[in-house]
C-alpha positions as CSV (number, residue, x, y, z in Angstrom):
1,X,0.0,0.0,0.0
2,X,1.5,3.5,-0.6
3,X,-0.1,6.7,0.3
4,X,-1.7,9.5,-1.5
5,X,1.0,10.7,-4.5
6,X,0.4,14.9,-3.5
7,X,1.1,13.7,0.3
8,X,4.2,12.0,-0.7
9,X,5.1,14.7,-2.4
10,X,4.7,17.1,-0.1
11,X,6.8,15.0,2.5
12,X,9.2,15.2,-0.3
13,X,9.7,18.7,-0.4
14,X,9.7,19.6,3.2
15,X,11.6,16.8,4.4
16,X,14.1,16.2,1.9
17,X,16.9,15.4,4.0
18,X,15.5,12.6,6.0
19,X,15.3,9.8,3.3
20,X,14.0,7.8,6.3
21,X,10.9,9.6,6.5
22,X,10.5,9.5,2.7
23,X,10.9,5.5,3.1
24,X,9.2,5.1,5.9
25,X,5.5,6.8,4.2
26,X,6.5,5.2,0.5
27,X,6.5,2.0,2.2
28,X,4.5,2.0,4.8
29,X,1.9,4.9,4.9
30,X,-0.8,3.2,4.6
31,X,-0.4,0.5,6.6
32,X,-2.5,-0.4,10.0
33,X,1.4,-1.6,11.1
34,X,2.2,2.2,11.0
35,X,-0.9,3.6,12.7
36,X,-0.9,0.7,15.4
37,X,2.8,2.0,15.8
38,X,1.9,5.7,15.9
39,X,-1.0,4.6,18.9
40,X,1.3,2.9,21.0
41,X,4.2,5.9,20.6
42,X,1.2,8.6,21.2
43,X,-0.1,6.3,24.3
44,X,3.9,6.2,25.7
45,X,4.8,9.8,25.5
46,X,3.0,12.1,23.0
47,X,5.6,14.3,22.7
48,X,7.0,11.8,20.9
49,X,7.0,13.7,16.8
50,X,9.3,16.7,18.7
51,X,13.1,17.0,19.2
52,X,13.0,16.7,22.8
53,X,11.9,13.3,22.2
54,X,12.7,10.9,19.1
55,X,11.8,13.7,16.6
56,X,14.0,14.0,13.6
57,X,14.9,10.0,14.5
58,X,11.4,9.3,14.6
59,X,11.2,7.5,10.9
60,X,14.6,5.0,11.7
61,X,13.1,4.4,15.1
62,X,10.1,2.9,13.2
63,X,11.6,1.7,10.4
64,X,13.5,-0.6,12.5
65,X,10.6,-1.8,13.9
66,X,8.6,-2.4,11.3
67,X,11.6,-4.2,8.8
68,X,12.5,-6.3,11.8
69,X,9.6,-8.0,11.7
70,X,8.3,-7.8,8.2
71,X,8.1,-11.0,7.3
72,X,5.9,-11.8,10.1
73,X,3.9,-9.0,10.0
74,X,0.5,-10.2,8.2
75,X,0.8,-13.6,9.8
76,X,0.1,-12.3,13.5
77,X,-3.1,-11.1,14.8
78,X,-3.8,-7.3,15.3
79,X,-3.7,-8.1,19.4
80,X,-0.5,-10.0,19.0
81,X,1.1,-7.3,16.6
82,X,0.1,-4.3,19.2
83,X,1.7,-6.4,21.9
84,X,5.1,-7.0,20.1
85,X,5.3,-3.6,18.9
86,X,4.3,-2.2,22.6
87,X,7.7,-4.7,23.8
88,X,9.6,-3.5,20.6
89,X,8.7,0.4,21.6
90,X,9.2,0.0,25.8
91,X,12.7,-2.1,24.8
92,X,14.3,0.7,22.4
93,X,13.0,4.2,23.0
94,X,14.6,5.0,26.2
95,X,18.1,4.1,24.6
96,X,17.1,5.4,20.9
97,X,15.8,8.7,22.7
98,X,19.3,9.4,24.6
99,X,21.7,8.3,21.3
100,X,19.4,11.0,19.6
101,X,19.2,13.6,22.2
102,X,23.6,13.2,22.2
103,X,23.7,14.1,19.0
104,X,21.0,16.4,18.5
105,X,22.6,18.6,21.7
106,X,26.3,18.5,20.3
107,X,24.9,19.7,16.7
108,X,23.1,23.0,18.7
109,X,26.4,23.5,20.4
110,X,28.4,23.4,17.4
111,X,25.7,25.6,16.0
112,X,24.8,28.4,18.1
113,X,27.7,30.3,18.6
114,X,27.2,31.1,14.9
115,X,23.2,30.9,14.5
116,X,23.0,35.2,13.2
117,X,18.7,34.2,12.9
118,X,18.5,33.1,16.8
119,X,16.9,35.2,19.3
120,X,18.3,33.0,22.0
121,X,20.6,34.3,24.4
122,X,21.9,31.1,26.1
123,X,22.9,27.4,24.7
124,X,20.4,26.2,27.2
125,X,17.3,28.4,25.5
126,X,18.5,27.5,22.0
127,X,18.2,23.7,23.3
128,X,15.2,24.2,24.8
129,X,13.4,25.7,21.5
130,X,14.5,23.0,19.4
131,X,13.1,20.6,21.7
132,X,9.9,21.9,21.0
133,X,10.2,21.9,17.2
134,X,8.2,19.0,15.5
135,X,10.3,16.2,13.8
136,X,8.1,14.0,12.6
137,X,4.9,14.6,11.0
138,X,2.4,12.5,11.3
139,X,0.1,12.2,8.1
């Protein structure tokens, strides 16, 4: 199944960079696997889509998921999938959350010091409004 072509698109444009997020909806998008996915990550924390969470990482988090257990996928029942992916989510986030939270804090602290377009007067506030910036859009 693949979703709507002017969605895709869209995705395309705004999201160029993140060829996992591209993947993830041209593969996936219409998918109960995705949705069921989406429920159980809104359900853990629903803050999930911004920086200060998975964000940006959102797609390979998923992705990882979801081709991990591909093959088995349509064979399992909608109960059994929801619990697998609900063990899957509460077995990787925490560590997936900090790997991306390293990285996304040394990139800011590289980049502030020469950010011109900031209003930020501190690391910490330039950290802090990232965090709140949505990385993955949920369509």
């Amino acid at each position: 199944m693949f979703m709507d072509q002017n969605e895709l698109e869209k995705l395309k444009d705004e999201y160029e960079n993140n060829e996992d997020l591209i993947q993830l909806y041209e593969d996936w998008g219409e998918s109960p696997y995705l949705q069921e996915i989406f429920q159980l990550l809104d359900k853990r924390d629903p803050d999930w889509v911004k920086e200060r969470e998975l964000g940006s990482w959102a797609a390979e988090f998923i992705l990882d998921i979801l081709l991990e257990h591909e093959d088995e996928l349509e064979e399992m029942s909608e109960a059994d999938r929801l619990k697998m992916f609900e063990e899957e989510i509460e077995e990787r986030y925490t560590d997936f959350r900090s790997c991306h939270q390293f990285a996304r804090v040394n990139n800011l602290s590289l980049r502030f010091p020469e950010d011109k377009e900031t209003s930020c007067e501190t690391l910490e506030d330039y950290i802090e409004e990232d965090g709140n910036r949505l990385g993955f859009p949920i369509i």
